[in-house]
C-alpha positions as CSV (number, residue, x, y, z in Angstrom):
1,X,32.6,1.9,-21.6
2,X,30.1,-1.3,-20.4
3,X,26.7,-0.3,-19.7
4,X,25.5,-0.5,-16.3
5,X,23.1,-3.6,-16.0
6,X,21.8,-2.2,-13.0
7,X,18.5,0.2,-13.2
8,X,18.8,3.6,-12.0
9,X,17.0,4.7,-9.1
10,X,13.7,6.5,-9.3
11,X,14.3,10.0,-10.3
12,X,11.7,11.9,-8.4
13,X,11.3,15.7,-8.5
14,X,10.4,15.3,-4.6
15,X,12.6,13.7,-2.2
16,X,12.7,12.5,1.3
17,X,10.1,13.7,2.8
18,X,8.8,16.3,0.8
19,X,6.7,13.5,-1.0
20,X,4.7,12.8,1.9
21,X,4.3,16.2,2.9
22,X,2.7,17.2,-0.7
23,X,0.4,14.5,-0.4
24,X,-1.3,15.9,2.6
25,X,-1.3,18.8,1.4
26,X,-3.2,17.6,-1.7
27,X,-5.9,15.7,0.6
28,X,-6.2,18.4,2.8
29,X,-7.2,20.9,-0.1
30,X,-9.3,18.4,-1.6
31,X,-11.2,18.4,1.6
32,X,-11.9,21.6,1.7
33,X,-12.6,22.4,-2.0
34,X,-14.9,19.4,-2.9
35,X,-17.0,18.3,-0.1
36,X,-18.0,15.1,-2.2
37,X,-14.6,14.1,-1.7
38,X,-14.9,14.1,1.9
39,X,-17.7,11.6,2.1
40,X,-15.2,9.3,-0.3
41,X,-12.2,9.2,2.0
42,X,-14.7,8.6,4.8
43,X,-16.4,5.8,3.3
44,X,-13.4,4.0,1.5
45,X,-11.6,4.5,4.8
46,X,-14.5,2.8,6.7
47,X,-14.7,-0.1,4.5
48,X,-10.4,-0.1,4.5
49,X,-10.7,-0.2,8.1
50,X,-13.8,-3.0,8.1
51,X,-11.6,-5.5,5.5
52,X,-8.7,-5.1,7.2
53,X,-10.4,-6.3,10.8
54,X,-12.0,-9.5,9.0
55,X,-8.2,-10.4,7.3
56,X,-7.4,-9.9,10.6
57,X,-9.5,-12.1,13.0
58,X,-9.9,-14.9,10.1
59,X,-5.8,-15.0,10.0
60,X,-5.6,-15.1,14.1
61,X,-8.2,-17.8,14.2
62,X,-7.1,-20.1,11.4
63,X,-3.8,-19.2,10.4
64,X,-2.3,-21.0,7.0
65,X,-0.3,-23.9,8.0
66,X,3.0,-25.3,6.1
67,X,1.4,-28.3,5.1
68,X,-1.7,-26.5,3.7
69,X,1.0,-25.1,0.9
70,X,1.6,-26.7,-1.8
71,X,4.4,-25.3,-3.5
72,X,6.3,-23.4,-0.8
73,X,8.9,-22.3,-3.3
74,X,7.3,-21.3,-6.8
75,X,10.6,-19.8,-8.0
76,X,12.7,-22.3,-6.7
77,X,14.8,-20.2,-5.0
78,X,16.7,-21.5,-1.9
């Protein structure tokens, strides 16, 4: 018998959306056990949202041109 030289797939315990579901559940009883926790999320969410506007206008206002790249193909793959 060859071995498989492919990997396996992930083996979660929690499939399909059952992941996602947890994890609001996890954030939702964080937020209403440790009210420290709320002022994180709130403030890491506010900075998230302030980074992600500045990526955002500097890339609509000078956006990276081909020439500007150097190597446009690191791994030389075609």
């Amino acid at each position: 018998m060859e071995p498989n030289p492919q990997p396996d797939g992930a083996r979660g315990y929690l499939r399909g959306r059952a992941s996602p579901i947890v994890a609001v559940g996890l954030v939702l009883a964080l937020f209403i056990w440790l009210p420290a926790y709320r002022w994180f999320f709130l403030i890491s969410l506010g900075i998230g949202i302030i980074v992600a506007a500045i990526l955002y206008f500097w890339n609509k206002h000078k956006p990276v041109k081909a020439e500007d790249v150097e190597n446009k193909r690191p791994l030389g793959l075609e």
